[in-house]
N, C-alpha and C positions, 0 to 999 in steps of 0.2 A: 209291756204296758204302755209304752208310748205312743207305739204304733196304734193302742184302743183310743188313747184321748186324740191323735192328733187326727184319725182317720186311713192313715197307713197310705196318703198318698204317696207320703216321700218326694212330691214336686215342689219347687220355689214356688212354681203361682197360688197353690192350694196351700200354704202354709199360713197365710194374712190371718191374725185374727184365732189362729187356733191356741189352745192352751196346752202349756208343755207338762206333763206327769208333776218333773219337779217343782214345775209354777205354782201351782196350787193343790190342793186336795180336794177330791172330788163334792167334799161336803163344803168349801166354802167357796164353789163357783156361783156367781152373781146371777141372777133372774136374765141378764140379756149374755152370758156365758154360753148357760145352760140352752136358753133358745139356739144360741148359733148353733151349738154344739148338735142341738137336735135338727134344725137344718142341715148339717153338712151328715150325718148319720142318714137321715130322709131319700139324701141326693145319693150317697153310694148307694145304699139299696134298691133306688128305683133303676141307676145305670144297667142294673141287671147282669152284673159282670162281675160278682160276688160267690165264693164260691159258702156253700154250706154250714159250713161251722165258722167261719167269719161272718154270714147274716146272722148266724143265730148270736153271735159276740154282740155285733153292732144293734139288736134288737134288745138284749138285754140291759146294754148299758143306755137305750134308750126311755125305755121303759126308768129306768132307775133316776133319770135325767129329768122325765115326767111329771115321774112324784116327788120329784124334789121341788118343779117348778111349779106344783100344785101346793105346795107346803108354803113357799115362799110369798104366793099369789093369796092363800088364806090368811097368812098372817101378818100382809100390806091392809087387805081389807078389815081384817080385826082392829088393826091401828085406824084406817080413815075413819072406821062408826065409833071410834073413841073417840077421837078429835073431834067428830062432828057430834058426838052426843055432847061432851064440853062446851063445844059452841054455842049449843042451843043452851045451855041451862048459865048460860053468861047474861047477864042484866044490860042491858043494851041503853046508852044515855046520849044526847045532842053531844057534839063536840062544843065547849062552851071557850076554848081559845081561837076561836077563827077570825077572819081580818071582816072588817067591816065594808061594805063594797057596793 
């Protein structure tokens, strides 16, 4: 399983930045996690040096990486039209303590 989150480089230079199995669970990798993670998934598969049933690994936990990042991206945007629907229904007045100038 390690080898699926971290990419299976196994080199020092590829490791910056990836997330270890035990670090986290896959369900509470952050919005810019999930991107890397889909970046570095991206870059093995296009190396083209992948053999068959490890694309299909890295495709699936991409896929699954996706809709996670699609989940997380609708329910940012559900929060900002809450906030901004709030906003507007706020009674808007002068500021009446300002320095005189």
């Amino acid at each position: 399983m390690d080898e699926q989150v971290n990419g299976g480089t196994g080199d020092a230079a590829g490791t910056a930045g990836k997330v270890d199995a035990g670090e986290a669970s896959a369900a509470d990798l952050s919005l810019e996690a999930r991107l890397g993670r889909l970046d570095r998934i991206v870059a093995e598969l296009e190396g083209g040096e992948v053999e068959l049933e490890r694309g299909l690994e890295l495709f699936e936990e991409g896929v699954t990486h996706l809709r996670q990042t699609e989940a997380l991206l609708r329910k940012a945007e559900l929060r900002v039209e809450e906030l901004v629907g709030e906003a507007e229904s706020l009674e808007v007045r002068p500021f009446q303590g300002g320095r005189n100038g």
